[in-house]
C-alpha positions in Angstrom: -38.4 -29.7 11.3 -39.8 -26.1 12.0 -37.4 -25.8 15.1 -34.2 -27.1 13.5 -34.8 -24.6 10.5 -35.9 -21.8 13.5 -32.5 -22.8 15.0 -30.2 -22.2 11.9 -32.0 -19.0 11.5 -31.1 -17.6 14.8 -27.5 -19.3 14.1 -27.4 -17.2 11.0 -28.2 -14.4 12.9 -25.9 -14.7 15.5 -23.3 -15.4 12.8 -24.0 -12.0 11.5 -23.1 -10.3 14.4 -19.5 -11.6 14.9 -16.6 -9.4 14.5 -14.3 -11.8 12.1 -12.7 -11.5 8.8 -16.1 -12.8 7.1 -17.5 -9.7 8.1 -15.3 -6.8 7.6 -16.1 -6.5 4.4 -12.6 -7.4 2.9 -13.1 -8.5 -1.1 -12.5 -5.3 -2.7 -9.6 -4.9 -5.0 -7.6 -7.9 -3.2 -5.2 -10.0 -5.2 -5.9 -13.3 -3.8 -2.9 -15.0 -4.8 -0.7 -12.3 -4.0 -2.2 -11.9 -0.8 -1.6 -16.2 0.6 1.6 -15.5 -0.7 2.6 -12.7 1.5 0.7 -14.4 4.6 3.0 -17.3 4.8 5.8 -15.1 5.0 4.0 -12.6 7.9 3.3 -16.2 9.1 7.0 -17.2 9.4 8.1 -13.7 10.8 5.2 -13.5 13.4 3.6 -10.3 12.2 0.0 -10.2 13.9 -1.6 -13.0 13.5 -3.0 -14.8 10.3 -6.1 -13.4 8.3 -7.6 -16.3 6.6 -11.2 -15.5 5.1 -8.9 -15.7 1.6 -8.5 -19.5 1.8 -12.3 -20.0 2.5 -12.7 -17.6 -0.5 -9.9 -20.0 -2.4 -12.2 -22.6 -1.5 -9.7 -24.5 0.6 -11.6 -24.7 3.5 -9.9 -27.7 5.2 -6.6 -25.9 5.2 -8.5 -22.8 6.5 -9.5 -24.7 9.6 -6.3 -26.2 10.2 -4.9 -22.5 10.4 -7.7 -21.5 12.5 -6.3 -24.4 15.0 -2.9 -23.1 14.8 -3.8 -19.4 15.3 -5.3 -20.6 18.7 -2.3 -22.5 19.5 0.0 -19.7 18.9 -2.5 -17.1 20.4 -2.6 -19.5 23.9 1.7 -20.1 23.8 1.9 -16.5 23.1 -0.7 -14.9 25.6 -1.2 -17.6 28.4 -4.1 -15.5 30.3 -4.8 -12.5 28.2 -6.0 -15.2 25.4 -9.3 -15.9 26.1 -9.7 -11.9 24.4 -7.7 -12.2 21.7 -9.3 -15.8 20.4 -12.7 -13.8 19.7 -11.4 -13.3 16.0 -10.3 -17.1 15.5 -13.4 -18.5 17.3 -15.5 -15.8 15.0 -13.8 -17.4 12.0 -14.5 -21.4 13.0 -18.1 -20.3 13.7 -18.6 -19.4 9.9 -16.4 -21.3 8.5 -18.7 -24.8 10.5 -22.0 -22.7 9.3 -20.7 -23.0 6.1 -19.3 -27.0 6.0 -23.3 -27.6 7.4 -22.0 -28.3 11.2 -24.4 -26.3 12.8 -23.6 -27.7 16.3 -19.8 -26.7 16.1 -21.0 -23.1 14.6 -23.3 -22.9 17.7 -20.8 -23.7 20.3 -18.0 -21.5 18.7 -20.8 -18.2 18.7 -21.5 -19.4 22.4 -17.6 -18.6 23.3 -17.6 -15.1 21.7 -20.4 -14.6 23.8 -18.9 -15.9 27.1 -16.1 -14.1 26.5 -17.6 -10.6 25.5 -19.6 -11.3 29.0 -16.5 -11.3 30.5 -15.0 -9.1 29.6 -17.7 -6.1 28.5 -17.1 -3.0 26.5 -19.2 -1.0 28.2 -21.2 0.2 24.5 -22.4 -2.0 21.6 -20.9 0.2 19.5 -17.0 -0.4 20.5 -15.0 -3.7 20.6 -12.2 -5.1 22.6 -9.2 -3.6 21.9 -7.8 -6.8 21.0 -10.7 -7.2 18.3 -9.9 -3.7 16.7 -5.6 -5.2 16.7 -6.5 -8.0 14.6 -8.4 -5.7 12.0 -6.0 -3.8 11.6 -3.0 -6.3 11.3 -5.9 -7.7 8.4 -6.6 -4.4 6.6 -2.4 -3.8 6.6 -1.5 -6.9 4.7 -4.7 -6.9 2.5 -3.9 -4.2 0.2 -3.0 -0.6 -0.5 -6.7 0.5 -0.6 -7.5 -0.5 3.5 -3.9 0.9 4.7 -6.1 4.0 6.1 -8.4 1.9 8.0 -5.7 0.2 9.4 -4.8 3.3 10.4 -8.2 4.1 12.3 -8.2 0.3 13.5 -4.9 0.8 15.5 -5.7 4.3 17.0 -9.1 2.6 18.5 -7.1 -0.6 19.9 -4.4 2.4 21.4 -7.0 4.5 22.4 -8.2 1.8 24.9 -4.3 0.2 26.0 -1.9 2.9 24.7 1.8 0.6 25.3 1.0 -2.7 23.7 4.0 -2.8 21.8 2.4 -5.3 18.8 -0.4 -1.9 18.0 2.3 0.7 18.4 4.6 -1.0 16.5 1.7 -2.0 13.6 0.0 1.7 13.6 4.1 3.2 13.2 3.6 1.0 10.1 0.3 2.0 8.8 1.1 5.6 9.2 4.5 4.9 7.3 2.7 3.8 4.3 -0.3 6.2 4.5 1.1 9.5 4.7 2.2 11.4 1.6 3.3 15.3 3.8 5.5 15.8 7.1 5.6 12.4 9.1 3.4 11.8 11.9 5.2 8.6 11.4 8.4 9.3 12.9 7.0 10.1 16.2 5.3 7.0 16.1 8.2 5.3 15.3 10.4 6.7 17.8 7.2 5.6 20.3 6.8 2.1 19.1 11.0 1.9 19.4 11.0 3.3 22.7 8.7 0.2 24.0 10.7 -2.5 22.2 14.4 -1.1 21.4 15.4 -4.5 19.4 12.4 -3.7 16.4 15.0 -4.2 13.3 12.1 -3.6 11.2 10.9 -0.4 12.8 14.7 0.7 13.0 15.1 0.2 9.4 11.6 2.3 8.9 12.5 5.2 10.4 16.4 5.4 9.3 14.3 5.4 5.7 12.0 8.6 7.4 15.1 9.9 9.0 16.9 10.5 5.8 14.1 12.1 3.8 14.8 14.6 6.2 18.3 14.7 6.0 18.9 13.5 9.6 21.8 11.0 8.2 23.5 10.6 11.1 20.8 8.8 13.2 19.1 7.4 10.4 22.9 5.8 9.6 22.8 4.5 13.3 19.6 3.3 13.2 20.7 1.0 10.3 23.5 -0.2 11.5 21.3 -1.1 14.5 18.8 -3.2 12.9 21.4 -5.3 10.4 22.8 -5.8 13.4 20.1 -7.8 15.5 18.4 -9.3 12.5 20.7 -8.9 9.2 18.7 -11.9 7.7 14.7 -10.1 8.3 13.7 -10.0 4.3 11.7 -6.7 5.4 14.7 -5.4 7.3 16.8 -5.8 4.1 14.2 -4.5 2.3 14.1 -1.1 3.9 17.6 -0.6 4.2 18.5 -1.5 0.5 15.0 1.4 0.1 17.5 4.0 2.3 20.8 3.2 0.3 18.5 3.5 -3.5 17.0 6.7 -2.1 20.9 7.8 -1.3 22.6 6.8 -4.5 24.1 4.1 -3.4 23.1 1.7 -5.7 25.8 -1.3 -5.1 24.9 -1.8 -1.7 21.0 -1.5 -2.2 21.3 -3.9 -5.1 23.8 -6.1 -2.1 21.0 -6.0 0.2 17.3 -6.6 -1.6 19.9 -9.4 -3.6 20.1 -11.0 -0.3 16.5 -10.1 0.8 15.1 -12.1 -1.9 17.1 -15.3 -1.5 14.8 -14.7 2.2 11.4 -14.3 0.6 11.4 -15.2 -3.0 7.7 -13.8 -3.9 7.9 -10.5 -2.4 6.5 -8.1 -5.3 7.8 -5.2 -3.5 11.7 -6.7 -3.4 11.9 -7.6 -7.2 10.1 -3.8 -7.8 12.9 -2.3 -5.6 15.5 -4.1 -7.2 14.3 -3.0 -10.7 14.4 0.4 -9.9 18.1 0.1 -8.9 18.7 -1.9 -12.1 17.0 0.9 -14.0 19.2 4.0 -12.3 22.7 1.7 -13.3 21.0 1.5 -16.8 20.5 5.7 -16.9 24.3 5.8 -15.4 25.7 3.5 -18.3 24.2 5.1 -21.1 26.6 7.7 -21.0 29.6 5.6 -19.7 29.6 2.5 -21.5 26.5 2.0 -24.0 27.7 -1.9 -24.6 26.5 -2.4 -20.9 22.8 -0.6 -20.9 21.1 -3.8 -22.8 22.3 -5.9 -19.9 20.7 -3.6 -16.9 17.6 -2.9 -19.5 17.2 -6.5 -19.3 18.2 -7.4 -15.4 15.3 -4.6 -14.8 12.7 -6.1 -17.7 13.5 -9.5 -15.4 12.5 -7.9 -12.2 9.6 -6.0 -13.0 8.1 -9.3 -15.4 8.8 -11.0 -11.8 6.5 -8.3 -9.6 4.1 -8.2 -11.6 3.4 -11.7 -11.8 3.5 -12.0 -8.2 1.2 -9.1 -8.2 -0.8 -8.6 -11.0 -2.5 -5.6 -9.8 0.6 -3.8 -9.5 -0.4 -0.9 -12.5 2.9 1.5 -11.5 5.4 -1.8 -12.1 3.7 -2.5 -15.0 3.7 1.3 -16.8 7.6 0.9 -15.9 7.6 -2.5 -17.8 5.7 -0.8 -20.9 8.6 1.7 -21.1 11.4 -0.6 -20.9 9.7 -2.6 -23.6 9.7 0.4 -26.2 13.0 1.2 -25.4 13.6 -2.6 -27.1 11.4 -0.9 -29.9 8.7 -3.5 -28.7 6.4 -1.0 -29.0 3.4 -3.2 -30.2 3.5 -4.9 -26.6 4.3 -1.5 -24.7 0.8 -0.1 -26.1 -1.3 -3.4 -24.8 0.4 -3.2 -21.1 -0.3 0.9 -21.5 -3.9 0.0 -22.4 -4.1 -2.7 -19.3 -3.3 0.4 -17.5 -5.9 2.5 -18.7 -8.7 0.3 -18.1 -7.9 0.4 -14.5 -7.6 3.8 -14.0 -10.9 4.1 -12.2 -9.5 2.3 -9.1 -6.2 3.5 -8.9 -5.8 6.6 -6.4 -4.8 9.9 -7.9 -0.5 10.3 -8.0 -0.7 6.4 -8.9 -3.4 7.6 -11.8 -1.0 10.7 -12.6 1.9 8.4 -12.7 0.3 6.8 -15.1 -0.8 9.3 -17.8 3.3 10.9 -17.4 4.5 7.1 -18.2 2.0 7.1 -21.3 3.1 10.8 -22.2 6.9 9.5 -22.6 5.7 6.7 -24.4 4.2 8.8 -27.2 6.8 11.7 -26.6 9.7 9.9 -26.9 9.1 6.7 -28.8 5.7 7.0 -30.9 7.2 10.4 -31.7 3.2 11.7 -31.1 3.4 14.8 -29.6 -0.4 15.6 -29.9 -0.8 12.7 -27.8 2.1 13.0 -25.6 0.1 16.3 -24.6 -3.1 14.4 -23.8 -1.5 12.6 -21.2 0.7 15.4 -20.2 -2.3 17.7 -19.7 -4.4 14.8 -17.9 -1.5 14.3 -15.0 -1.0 18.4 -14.5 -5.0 18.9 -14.3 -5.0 16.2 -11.9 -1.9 17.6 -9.8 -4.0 20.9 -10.3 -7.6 20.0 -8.9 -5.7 18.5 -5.9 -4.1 21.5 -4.7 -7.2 23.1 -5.2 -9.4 20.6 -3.3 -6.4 21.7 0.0 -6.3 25.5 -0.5 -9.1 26.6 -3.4 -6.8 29.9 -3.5 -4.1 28.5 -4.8 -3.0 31.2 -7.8 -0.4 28.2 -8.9 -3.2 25.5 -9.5 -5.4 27.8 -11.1 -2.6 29.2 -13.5 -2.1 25.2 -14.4 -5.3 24.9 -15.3 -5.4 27.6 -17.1 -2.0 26.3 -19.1 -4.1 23.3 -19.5 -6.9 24.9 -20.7 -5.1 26.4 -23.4 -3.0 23.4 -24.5 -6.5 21.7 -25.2 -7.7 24.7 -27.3 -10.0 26.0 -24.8 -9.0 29.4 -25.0 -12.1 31.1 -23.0 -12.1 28.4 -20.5 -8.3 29.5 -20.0 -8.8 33.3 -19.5 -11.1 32.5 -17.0 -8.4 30.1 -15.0 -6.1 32.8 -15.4 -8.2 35.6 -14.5 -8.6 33.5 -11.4 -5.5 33.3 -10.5 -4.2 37.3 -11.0 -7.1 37.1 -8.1 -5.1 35.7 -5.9 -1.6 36.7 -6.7 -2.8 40.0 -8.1 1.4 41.0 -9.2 2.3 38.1 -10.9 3.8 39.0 -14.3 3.3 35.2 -15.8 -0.1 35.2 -15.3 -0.9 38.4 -16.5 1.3 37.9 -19.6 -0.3 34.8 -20.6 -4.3 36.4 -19.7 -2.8 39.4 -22.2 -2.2 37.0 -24.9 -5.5 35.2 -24.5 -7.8 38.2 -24.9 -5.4 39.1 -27.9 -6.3 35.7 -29.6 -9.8 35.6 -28.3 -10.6 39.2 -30.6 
């Protein structure tokens, strides 16, 4: 009848206007598998609560709604009378997730609560949410994938802007900046903040004894460590980021001790087996000179780990470019170039140093196995322009970038194009020999 289809109209509509996981726009670049994967594990260790628009995607809607019914369960023993706010992002969920198993009735009565509750508690603008609303995104955008960390980011500073010393927020926005920034560490304030609100954190401990020595603070950082293996030696993500701290120190026994022991915690962690690789890898480089016999038996223990990450992850292009390499050094170099060309093809959506990262992988490749140094310079060239055009995007007087591109320049044959980089560059550093050497040259050859 014309009312009934009238009333699944306006239920569409209404649907539309919920602030859920079906409408945060969350498909792009997201490794589905990888993604369940890592959400039972945040589920076992409690780490915000569960987003679960990838099973409806998975097209395991039954199992989405019995998550749904535990995510309130959990939200009610966890929150007693603050949970009415917090259930707006499950009852969002059921809403669409009835619409869209044709019980119109349930989807109705689940929009109805999100709207008692929004009367409730109001706002005060259309335009901003509940603080407890903007918590959930950002736990979502977090565990989705690289490519949403910074809006995770911007979804924490709007739940803190509103209720500055919930210790869940403070604790996931120290973690979002951890994995955002690439300079000086806004992070280490944060997680000195976040601490300061819940001492006993082992995972934040463990984060910022990893910040701490990057800056050569060892002694704290060492603390800190000792701290966190202390109340909770058996957290997969705690013995992830201390076996991180003792890798990044050289002391590869005892990193190797601890992601071994991480694992046996949380076996389908792409992270853990791509850690552990890259400790295999450094014994390999320390062998070679020591005792040759033993290098095949790291080069495999590392082609072992990285075959594992990248099956758990298969949108993990850095692992695989590692896994290319260790393949030619087995003089497989027919499968090195296929992985290499996987790569390439996905250039377009990888950010700029994983991009650069990249085209130096593929310049050793031909450099030091394909023994093609016309190529190796392609690649070579591609990662220094990009390293170039960054600086230049920060500070566009920066007589270094310009000089690069002008080396560039010239190592393609473009000798004019090269001058003119150069010529730029005495500009701003109007003394500097090097650049003025090379300009002389250039105008010599360009006669």
């Amino acid at each position: 009848s014309s009312s009934s289809s009238s009333s699944v109209c306006t239920l569409r509509k209404r649907r539309t206007q919920l602030q859920c996981h079906f409408t945060w726009d969350l498909k792009k670049d997201v490794d589905l598998k990888n993604l369940s994967t890592r959400l039972q594990d945040h589920i076992k260790l409690q780490l915000g609560h569960t987003h679960l628009s990838c099973m409806y995607l998975q097209d395991q809607r039954e199992e989405a709604l019995s998550l749904l019914n535990q995510s309130e369960e959990t939200i009610r023993e966890r929150h007693g009378d603050e949970s009415e706010r917090r259930l707006i992002v499950t009852y969002g969920d059921m809403a669409w997730l009835k619409y869209h198993a044709g019980d119109f009735a349930q989807s109705q009565s689940y929009c109805q609560k999100v709207e008692d509750i929004l009367v409730k508690y109001p706002t005060g603008s259309s335009a901003s949410l509940l603080p407890e609303v903007y918590g959930e995104q950002a736990w979502t955008y977090l565990k989705l994938s690289k490519s949403y960390y910074l809006k995770a980011v911007d979804s924490f500073r709007k739940a803190l802007e509103i209720q500055t010393d919930d210790i869940e927020w403070n604790a996931g926005y120290a973690i979002a900046l951890y994995r955002t920034e690439e300079v000086k560490p806004p992070s280490i304030k944060q997680l000195h903040f976040a601490l300061e609100l819940n001492p006993d954190d082992a995972v934040l401990q463990s984060m910022l004894a990893v910040k701490l020595g990057a800056y050569k603070k060892y002694e704290e950082a060492e603390c800190l460590l000792k701290k966190a293996l202390k109340t909770d030696p058996d957290n997969p993500h705690v013995s992830r980021y201390v076996g991180k701290y003792f890798r990044n120190h050289h002391q590869l026994d005892e990193s190797i001790d601890m992601l071994e022991r991480a694992l046996k915690r949380t076996t389908q962690s792409s992270f853990i087996h791509h850690q552990l690789a890259l400790c295999y890898k450094r014994k390999k480089i320390a062998e070679q000179s020591r005792k040759p016999f033993k290098v095949r038996y790291w080069r495999r223990s590392c082609i072992r780990e990285f075959e594992m990450a990248v099956k758990i992850k298969p949108s993990f292009h850095l692992a695989w470019a590692d896994l290319a390499l260790l393949y030619a050094e087995e003089r497989n170099l027919r499968r090195a170039e296929e992985i290499f060309q996987q790569c390439l093809l996905k250039l377009p959506e990888c950010d700029e140093s994983l991009s650069q990262a990249i085209h130096q992988r593929y310049g050793d490749f031909h450099y030091h196995h394909n023994r093609n140094e016309a190529q190796a310079i392609v690649h070579y060239t591609k990662k220094l322009k990009k390293i170039a055009e960054r600086r230049l995007s920060r500070n566009p007087g920066d007589g270094e970038a310009l000089a690069l591109l002008g080396q560039v320049a010239r190592a393609q044959g473009n000798r004019k194009k090269a001058a003119e980089f150069y010529e730029e560059a005495l500009n701003c550093d109007k003394d500097n020999e090097e650049y003025l050497s090379a300009l002389c040259e250039l105008r010599l050859e360009l006669q």
